[in-house]
C-alpha beads as a LAMMPS data file, in Angstrom:
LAMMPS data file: protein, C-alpha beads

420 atoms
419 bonds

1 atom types
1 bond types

-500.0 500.0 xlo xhi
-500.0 500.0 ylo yhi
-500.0 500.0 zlo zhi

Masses

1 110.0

Atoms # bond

1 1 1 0.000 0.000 0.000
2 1 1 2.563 2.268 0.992
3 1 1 4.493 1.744 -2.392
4 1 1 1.178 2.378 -4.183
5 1 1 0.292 5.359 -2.264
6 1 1 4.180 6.717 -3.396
7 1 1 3.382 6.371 -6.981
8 1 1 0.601 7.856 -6.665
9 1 1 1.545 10.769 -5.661
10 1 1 4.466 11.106 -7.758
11 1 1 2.057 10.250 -10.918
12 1 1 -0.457 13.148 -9.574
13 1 1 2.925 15.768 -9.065
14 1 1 4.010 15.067 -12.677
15 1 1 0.322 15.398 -14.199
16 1 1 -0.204 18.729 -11.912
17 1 1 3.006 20.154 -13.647
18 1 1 2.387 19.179 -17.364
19 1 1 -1.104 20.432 -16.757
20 1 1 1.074 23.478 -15.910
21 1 1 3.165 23.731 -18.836
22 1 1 0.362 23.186 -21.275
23 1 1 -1.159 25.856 -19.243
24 1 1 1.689 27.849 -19.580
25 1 1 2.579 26.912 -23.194
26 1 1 -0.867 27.517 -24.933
27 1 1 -1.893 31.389 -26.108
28 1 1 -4.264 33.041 -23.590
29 1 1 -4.862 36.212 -25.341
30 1 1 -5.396 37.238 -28.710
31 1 1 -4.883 40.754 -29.468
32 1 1 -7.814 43.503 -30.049
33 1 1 -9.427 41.110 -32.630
34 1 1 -11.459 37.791 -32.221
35 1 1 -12.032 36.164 -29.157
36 1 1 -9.999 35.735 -25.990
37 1 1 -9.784 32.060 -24.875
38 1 1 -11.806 31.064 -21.995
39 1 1 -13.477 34.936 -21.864
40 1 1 -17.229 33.601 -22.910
41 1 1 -16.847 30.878 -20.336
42 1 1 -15.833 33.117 -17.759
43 1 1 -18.679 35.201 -18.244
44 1 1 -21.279 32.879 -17.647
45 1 1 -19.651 32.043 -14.598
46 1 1 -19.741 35.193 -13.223
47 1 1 -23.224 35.800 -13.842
48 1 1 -24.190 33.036 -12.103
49 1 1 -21.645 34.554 -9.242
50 1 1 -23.837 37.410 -9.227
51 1 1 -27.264 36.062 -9.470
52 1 1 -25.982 33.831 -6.487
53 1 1 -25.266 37.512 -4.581
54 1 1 -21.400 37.466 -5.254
55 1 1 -21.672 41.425 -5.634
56 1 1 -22.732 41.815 -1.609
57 1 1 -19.549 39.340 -1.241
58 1 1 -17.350 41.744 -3.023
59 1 1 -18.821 44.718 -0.895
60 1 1 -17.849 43.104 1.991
61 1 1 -14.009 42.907 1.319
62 1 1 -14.042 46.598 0.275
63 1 1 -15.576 49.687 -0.408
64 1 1 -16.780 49.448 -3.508
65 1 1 -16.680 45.821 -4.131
66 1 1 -20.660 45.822 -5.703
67 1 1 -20.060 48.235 -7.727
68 1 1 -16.542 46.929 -9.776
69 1 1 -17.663 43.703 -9.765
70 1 1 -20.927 44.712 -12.156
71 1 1 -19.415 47.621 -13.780
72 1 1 -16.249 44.648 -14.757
73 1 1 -18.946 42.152 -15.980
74 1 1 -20.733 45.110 -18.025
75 1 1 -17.487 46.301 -19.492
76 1 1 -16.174 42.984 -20.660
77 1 1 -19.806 42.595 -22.053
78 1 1 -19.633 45.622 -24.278
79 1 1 -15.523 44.828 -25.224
80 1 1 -17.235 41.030 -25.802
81 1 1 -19.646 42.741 -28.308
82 1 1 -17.672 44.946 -29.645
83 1 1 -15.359 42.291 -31.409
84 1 1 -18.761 40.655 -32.875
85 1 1 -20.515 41.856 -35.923
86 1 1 -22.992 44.377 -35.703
87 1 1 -26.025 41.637 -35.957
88 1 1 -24.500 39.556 -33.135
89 1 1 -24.378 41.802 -30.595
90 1 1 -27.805 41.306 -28.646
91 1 1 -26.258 39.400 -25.670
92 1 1 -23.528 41.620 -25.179
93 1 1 -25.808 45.186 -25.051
94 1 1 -28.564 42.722 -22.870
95 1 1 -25.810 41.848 -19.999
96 1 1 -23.928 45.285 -20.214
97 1 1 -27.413 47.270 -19.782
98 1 1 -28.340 44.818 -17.134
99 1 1 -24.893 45.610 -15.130
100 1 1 -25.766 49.095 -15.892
101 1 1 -28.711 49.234 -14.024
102 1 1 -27.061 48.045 -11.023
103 1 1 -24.718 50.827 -10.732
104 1 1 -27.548 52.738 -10.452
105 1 1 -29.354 51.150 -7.928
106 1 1 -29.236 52.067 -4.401
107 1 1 -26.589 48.759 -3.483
108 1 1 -24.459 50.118 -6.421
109 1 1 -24.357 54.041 -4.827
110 1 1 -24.260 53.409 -1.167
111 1 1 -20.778 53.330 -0.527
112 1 1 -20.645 56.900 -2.565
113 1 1 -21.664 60.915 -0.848
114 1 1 -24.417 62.423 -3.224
115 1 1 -23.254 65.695 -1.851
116 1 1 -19.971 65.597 -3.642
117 1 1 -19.252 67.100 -7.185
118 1 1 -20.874 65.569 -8.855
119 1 1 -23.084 63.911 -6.941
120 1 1 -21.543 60.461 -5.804
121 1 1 -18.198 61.129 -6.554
122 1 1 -16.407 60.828 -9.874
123 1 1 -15.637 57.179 -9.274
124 1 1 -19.066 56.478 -9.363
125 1 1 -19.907 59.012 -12.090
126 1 1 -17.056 58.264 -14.059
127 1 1 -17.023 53.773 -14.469
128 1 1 -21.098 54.605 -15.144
129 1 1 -20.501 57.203 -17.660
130 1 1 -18.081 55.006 -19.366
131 1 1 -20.087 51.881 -19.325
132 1 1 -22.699 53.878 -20.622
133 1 1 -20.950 55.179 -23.214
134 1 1 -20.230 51.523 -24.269
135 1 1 -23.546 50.515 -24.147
136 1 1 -24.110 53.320 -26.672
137 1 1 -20.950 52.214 -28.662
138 1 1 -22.447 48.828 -29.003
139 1 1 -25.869 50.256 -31.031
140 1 1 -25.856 51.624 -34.858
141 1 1 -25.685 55.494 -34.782
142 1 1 -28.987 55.487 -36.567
143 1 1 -30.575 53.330 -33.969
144 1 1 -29.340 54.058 -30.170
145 1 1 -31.868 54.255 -27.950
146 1 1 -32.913 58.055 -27.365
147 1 1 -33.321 57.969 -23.696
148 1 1 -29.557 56.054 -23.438
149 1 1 -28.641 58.906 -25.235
150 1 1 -30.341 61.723 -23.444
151 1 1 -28.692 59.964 -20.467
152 1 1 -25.075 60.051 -21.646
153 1 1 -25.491 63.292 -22.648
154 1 1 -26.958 64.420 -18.935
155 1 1 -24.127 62.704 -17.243
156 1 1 -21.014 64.009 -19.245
157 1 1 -22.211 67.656 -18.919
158 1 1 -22.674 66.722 -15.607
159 1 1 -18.503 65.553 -15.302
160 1 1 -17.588 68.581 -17.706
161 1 1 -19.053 71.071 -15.606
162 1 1 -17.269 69.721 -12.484
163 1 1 -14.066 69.753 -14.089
164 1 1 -14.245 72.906 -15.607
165 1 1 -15.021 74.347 -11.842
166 1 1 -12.423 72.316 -10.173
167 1 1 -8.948 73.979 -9.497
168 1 1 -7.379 70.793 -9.164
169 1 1 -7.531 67.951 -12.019
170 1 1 -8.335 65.272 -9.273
171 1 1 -12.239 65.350 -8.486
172 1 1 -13.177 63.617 -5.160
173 1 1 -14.206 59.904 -4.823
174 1 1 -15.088 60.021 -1.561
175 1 1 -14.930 63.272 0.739
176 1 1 -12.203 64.966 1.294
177 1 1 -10.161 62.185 -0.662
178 1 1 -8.988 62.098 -4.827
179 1 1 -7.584 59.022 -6.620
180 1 1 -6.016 60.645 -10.293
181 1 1 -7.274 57.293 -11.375
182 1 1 -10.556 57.937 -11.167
183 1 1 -10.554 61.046 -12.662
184 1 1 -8.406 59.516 -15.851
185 1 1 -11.550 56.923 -15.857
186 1 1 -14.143 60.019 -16.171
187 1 1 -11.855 62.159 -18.778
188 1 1 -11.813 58.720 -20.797
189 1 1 -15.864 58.854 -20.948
190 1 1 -15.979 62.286 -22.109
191 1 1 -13.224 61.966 -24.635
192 1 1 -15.463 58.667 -25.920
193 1 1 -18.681 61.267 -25.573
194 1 1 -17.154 63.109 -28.185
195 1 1 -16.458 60.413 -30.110
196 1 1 -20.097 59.159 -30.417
197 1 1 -22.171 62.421 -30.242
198 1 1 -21.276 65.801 -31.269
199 1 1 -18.124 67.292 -30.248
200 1 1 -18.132 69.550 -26.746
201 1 1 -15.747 68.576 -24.363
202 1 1 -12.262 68.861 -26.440
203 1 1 -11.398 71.866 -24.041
204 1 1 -11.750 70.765 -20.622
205 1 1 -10.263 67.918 -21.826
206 1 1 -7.145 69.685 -23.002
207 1 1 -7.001 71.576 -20.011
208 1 1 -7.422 68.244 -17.778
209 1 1 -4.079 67.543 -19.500
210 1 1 -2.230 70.590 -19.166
211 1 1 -2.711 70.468 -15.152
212 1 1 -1.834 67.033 -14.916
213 1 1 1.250 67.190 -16.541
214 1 1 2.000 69.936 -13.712
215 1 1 0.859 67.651 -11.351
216 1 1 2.950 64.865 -12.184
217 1 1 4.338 61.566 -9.332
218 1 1 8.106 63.774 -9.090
219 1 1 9.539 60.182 -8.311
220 1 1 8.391 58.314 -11.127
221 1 1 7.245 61.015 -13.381
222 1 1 4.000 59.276 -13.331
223 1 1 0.128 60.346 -12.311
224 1 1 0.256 59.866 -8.251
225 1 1 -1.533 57.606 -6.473
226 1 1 -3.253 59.427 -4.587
227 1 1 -3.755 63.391 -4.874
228 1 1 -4.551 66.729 -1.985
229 1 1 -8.337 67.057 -2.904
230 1 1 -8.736 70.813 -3.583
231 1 1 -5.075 71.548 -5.320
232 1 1 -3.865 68.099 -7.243
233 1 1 -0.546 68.168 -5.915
234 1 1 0.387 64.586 -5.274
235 1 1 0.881 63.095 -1.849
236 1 1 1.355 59.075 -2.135
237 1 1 3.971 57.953 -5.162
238 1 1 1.973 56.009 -8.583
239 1 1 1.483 52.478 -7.193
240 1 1 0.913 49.374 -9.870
241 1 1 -2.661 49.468 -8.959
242 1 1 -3.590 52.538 -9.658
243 1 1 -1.454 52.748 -13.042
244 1 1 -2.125 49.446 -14.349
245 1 1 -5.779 50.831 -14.701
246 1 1 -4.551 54.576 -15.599
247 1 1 -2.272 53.081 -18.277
248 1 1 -6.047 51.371 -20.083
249 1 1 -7.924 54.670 -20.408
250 1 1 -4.861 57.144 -20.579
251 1 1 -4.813 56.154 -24.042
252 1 1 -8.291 56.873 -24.919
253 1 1 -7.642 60.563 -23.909
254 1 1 -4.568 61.439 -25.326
255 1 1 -2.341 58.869 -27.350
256 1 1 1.184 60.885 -27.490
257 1 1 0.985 61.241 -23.574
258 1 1 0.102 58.066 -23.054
259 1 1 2.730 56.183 -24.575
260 1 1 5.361 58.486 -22.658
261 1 1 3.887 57.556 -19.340
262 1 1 3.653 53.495 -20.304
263 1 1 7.181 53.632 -21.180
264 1 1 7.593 54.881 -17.809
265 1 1 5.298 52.369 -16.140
266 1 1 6.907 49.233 -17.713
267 1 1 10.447 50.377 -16.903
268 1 1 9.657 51.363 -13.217
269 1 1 7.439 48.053 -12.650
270 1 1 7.148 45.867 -14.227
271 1 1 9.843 42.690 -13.281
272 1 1 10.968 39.313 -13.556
273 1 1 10.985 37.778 -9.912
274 1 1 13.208 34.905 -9.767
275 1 1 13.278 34.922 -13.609
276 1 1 10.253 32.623 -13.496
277 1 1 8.345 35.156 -16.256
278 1 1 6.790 38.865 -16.033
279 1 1 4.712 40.580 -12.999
280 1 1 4.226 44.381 -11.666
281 1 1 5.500 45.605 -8.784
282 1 1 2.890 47.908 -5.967
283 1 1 5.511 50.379 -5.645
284 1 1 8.404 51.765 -8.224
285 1 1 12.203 50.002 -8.140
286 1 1 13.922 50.403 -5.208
287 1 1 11.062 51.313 -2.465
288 1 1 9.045 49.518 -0.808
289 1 1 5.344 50.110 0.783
290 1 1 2.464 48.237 2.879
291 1 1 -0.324 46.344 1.100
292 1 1 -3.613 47.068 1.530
293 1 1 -7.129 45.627 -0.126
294 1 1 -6.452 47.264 -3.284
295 1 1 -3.096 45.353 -4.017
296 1 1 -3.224 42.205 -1.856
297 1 1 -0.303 40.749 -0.366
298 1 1 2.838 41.529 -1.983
299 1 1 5.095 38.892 -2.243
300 1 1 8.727 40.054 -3.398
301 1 1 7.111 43.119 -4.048
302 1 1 4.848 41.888 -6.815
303 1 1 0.934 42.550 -6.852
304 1 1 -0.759 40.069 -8.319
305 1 1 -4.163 42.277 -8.932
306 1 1 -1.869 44.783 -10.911
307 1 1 -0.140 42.205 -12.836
308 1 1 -3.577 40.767 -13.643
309 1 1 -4.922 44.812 -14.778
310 1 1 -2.129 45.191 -16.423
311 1 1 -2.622 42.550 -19.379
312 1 1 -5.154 44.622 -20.206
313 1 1 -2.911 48.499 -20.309
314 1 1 -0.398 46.088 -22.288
315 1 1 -2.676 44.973 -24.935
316 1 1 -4.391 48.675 -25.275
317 1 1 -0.776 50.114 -26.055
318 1 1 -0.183 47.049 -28.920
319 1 1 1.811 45.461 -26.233
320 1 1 1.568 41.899 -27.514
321 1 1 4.548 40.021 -25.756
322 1 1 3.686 41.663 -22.128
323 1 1 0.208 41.188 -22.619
324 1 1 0.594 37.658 -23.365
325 1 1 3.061 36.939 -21.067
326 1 1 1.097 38.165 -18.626
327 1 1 -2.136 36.437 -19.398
328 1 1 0.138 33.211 -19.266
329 1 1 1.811 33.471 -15.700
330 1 1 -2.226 34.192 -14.697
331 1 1 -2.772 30.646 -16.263
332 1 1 -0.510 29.136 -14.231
333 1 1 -0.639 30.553 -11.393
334 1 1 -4.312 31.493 -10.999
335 1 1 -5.450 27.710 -10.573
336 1 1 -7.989 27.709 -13.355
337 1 1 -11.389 25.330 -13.144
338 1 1 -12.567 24.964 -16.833
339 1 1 -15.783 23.127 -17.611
340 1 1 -17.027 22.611 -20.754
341 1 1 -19.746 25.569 -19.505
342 1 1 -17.351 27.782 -17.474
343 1 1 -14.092 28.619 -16.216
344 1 1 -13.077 29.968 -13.161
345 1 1 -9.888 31.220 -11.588
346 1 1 -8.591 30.527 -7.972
347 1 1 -11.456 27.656 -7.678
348 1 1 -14.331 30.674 -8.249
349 1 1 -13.415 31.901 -4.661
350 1 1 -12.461 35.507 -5.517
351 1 1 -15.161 36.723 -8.289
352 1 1 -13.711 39.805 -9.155
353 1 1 -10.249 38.513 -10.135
354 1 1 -12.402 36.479 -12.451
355 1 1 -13.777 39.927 -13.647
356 1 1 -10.295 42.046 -14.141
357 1 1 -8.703 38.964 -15.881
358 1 1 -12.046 39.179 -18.074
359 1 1 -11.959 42.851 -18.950
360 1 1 -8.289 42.800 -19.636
361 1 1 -8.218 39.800 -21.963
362 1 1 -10.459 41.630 -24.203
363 1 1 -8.748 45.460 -23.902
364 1 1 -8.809 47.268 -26.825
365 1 1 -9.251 50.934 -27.559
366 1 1 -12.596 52.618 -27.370
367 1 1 -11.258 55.966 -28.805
368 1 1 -8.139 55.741 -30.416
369 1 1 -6.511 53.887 -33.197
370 1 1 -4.693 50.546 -32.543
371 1 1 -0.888 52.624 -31.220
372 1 1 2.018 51.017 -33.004
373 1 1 3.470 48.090 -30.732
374 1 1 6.218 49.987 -28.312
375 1 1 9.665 48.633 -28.606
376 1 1 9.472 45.059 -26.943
377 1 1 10.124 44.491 -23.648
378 1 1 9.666 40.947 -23.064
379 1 1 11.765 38.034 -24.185
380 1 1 10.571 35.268 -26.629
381 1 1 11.869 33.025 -24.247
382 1 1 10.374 34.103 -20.749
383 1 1 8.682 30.946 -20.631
384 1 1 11.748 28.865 -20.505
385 1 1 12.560 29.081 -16.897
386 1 1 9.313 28.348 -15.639
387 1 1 9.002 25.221 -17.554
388 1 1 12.073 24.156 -16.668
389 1 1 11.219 24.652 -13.015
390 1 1 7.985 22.396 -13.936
391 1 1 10.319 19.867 -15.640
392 1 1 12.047 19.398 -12.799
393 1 1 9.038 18.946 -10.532
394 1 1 7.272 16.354 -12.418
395 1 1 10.387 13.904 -12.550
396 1 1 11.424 14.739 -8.641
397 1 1 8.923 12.185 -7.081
398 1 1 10.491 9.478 -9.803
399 1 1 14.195 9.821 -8.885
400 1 1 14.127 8.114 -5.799
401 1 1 12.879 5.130 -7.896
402 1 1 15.121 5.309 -10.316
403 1 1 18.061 5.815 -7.789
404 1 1 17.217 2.169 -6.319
405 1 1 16.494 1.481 -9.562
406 1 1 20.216 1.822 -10.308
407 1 1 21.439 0.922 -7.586
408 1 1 20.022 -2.685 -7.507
409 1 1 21.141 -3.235 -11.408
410 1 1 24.542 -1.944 -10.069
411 1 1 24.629 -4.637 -7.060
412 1 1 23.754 -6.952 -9.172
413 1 1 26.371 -6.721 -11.925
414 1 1 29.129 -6.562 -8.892
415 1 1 27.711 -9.907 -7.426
416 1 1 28.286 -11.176 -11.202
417 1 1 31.423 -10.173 -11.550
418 1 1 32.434 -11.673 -8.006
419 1 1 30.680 -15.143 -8.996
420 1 1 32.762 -15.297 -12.177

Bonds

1 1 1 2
2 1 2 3
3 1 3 4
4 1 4 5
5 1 5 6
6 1 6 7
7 1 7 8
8 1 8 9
9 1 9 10
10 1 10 11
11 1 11 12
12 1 12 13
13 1 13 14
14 1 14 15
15 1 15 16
16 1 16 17
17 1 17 18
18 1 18 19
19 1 19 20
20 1 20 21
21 1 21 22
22 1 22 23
23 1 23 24
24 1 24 25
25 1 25 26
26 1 26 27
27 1 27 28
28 1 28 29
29 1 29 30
30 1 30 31
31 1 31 32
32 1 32 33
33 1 33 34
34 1 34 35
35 1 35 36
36 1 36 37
37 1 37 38
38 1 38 39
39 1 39 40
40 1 40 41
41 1 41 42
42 1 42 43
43 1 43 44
44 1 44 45
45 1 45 46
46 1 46 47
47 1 47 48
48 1 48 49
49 1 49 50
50 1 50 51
51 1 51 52
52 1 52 53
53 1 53 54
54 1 54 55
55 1 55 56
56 1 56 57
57 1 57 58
58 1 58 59
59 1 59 60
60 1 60 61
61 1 61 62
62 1 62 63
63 1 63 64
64 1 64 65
65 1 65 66
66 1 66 67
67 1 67 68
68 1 68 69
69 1 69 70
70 1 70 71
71 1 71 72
72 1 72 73
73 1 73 74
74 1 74 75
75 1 75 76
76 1 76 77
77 1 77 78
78 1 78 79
79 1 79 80
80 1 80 81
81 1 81 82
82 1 82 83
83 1 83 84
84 1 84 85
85 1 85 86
86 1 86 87
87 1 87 88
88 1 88 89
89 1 89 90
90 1 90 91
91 1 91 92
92 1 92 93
93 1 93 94
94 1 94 95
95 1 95 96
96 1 96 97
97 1 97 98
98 1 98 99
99 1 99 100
100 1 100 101
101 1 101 102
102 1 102 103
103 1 103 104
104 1 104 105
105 1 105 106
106 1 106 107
107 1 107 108
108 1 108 109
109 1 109 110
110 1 110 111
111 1 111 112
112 1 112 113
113 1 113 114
114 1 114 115
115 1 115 116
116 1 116 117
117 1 117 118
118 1 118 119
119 1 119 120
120 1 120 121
121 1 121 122
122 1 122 123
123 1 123 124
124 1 124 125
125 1 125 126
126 1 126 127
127 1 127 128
128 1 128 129
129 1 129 130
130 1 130 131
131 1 131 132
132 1 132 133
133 1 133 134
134 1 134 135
135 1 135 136
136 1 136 137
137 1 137 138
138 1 138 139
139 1 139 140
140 1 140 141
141 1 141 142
142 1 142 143
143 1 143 144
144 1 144 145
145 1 145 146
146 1 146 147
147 1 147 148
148 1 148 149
149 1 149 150
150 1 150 151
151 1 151 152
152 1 152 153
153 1 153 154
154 1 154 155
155 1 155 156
156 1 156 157
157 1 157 158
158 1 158 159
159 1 159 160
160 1 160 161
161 1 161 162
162 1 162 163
163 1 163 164
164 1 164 165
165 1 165 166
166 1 166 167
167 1 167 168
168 1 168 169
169 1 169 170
170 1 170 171
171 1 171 172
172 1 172 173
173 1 173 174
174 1 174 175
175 1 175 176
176 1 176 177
177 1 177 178
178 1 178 179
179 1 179 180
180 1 180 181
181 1 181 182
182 1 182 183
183 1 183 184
184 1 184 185
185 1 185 186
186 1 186 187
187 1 187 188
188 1 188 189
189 1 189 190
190 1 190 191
191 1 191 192
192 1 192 193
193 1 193 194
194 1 194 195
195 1 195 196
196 1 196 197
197 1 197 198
198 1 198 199
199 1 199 200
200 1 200 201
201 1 201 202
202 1 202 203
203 1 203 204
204 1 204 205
205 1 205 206
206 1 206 207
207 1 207 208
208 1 208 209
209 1 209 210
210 1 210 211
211 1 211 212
212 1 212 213
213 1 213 214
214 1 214 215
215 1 215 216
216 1 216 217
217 1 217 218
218 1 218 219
219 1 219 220
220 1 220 221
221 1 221 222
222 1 222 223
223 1 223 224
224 1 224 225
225 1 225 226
226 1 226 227
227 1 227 228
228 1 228 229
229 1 229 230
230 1 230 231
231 1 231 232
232 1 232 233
233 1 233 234
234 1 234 235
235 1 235 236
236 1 236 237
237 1 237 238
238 1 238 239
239 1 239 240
240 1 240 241
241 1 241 242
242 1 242 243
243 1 243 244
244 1 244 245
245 1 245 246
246 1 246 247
247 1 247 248
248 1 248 249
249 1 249 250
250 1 250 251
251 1 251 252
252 1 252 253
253 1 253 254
254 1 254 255
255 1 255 256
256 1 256 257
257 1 257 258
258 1 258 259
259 1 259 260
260 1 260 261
261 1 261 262
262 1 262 263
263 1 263 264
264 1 264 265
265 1 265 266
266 1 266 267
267 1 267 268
268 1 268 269
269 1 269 270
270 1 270 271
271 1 271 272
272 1 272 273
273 1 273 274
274 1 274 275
275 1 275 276
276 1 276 277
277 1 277 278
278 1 278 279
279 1 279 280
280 1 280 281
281 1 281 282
282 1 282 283
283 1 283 284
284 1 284 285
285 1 285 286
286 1 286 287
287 1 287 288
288 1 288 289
289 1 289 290
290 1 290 291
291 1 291 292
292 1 292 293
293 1 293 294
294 1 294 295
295 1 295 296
296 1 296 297
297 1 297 298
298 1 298 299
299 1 299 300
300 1 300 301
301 1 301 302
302 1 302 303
303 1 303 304
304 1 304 305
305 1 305 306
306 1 306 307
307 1 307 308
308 1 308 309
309 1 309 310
310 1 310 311
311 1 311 312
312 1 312 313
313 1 313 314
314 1 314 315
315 1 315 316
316 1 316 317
317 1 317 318
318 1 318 319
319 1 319 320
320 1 320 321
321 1 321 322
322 1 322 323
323 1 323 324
324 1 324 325
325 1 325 326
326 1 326 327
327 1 327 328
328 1 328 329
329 1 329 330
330 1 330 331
331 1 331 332
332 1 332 333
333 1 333 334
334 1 334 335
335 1 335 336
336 1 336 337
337 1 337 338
338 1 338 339
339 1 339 340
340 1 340 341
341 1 341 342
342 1 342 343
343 1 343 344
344 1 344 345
345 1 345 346
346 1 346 347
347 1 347 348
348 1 348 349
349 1 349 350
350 1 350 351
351 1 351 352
352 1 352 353
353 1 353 354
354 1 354 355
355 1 355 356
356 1 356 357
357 1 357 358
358 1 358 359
359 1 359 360
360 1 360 361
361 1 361 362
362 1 362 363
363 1 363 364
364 1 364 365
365 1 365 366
366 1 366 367
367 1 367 368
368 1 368 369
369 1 369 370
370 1 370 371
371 1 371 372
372 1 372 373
373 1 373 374
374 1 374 375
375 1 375 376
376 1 376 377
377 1 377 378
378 1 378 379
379 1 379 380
380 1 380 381
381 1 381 382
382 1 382 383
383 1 383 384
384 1 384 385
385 1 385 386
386 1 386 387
387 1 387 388
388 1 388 389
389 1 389 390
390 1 390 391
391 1 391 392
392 1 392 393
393 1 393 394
394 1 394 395
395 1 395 396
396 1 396 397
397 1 397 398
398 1 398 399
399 1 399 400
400 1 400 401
401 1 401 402
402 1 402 403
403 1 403 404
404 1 404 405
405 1 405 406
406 1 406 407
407 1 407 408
408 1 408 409
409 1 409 410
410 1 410 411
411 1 411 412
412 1 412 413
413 1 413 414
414 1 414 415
415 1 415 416
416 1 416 417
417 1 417 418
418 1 418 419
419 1 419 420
């Protein structure tokens, strides 16, 4: 029993780590066009996660844990549609409408002030006016629905006006407290406003720009982290949460900056912990911070939610070989459950990883033309150490065997040699 039991185990190590390699080995992304691998399946997972109440889950490990989790699912809807034809694209505007109306409804704006400017904050104002705006993007200009567009409309005069007021760039999330991030998330809906109705928000906009670039992380040369509500200035360095997501609508706003500051981003974070492939760091080279619910623990520095945002910034700059490698590590190391009906990452336990690794699979530009690919970053061969590492652990629990193995053929020819 006991020598069963070994090879058992041993036979189980060395299937877990070719399951790895394959895992590792096969393309998990493809680009702005067709379909990520995996995406459709992960979808209907998750909205069985949320019929099942995974949203109140997600509010309960932080603030606004209701809210991402729909306004994810909605946005990988409409960037799920927008890679189908025109005829094709009644389940995608469905779903994305449907996670629409829950950012509207009183569990979605309960963690959010409606005294602020404007009212709920611009995170809340911002992800809705962009999702919105995709829900529009998803419809024939000749046949949107008028009151979706009366709506838009409202709500982006609503975030022009508040900008155009502010003195600082950085509206408030929450009060007394400003995230640039946000604010790069509500610039990126009006820019996309203009896109799909008539032109009126080019110059606060331009403006926006001009004050952040005064405003800039004097570290990194980066948007901060975290802003002085009121004046801008920053006061907490960029952190890879925070850009990963900055780095996905920056682009939408202005394409020139952009590329400057993910230049800057990929030099200053992402890395290549014990060589085993790519993943982004919480704070910039050489420093060092605390975790907190937003990054998750942060082993050797790395954050795995950033890393897992981040395919997404990658593939919106034509960033092909990050982007992929990436979206590989994630399929090793985020445990993946596939079914022929769904797939699921970290058994289903965490929903909204499911959701970022979801929305960034299918990134593309909403706004601008496909960039040209920035010089490459990332070796052909990053895969090589890590399945070399997996090489090694499937034979391990067979060398013992093989030692005795040897060993016992080696006694034997000995005893020969003595009888003769």
């Amino acid at each position: 029993m006991l020598r069963w039991s070994r090879r058992l185990a041993a036979v189980l190590v060395s299937v877990c780590a070719l399951l790895g390699a394959v895992r590792l080995a096969v393309p998990a992304t493809t680009g702005t066009d067709g379909h990520p691998p995996g995406v459709q399946r992960q979808l209907t997972f998750l909205r069985e996660a949320l019929d099942d109440g995974a949203g109140d889950e997600a509010q309960e490990m932080f603030p606004e844990g209701y809210f991402f989790l729909h306004a994810l699912y909605g946005l990988s809807w409409v960037e799920t549609g927008m890679r189908a034809p025109a005829g094709e694209r009644s389940t995608a505007l469905r779903e994305a409408r449907w996670a629409l109306g829950r950012l509207e409804s009183p569990s979605g704006r309960a963690p959010f002030s409606p005294g602020l400017t404007p009212p709920y904050g611009v995170f809340h104002r911002g992800w809705s006016n962009w999702l919105r705006g995709g829900v529009l993007s998803l419809q024939p200009a000749g046949q949107r629905d008028p009151a979706e567009v009366r709506r838009f409309t409202r709500d982006s005069a609503v975030l022009g006006a508040a900008f155009d007021a502010s003195r600082s760039p950085y509206l408030e999330a929450y009060p007394g407290q400003a995230w640039p991030v946000d604010s790069t998330v509500a610039i990126a809906s009006l820019r996309l406003h203009d896109t799909l109705l008539p032109d009126r928000f080019d110059g606060t906009v331009q403006r926006w720009l001009r004050e952040v670039r005064e405003r800039l992380d004097p570290r990194t040369g980066l948007l901060p982290h975290r802003a002085a509500p009121g004046t801008g200035e920053p006061v907490e360095v960029a952190r890879g949460t925070s850009q990963s997501l900055i780095q996905r609508f920056l682009i939408d706003i202005d394409p020139v900056f952009a590329g400057e500051q993910y230049l800057r981003f990929r030099d200053r974070y992402v890395v290549s912990p014990l060589g085993l492939g790519p993943a982004v760091r919480e704070y910039p080279h050489g420093m060092d911070g605390p975790a907190d619910v937003d990054s998750g623990p942060l082993p050797l520095g790395v954050s795995l939610s950033a890393s897992a945002v981040t395919i997404g910034a990658a593939q919106a700059h034509g960033d092909a070989p990050l982007a992929a490698a990436l979206a590989g590590v994630s399929e090793l190391a985020g445990l993946p459950v596939d079914t022929p009906w769904t797939k699921r990452y970290a058994f289903g336990l965490i929903p909204v990883g499911d959701a970022f690794l979801a929305w960034s699979k299918t990134a593309r530009p909403w706004v601008a033309e496909d960039p040209p690919p920035p010089p490459a970053q990332t070796s052909a061969w990053w895969r090589l150490p890590a399945l070399s590492l997996l090489a090694a652990l499937g034979a391990a629990p067979w060398l013992p065997a093989l030692v005795r193995r040897r060993r016992r053929r080696g006694g034997r020819g000995e005893a020969g040699d003595a009888g003769s």
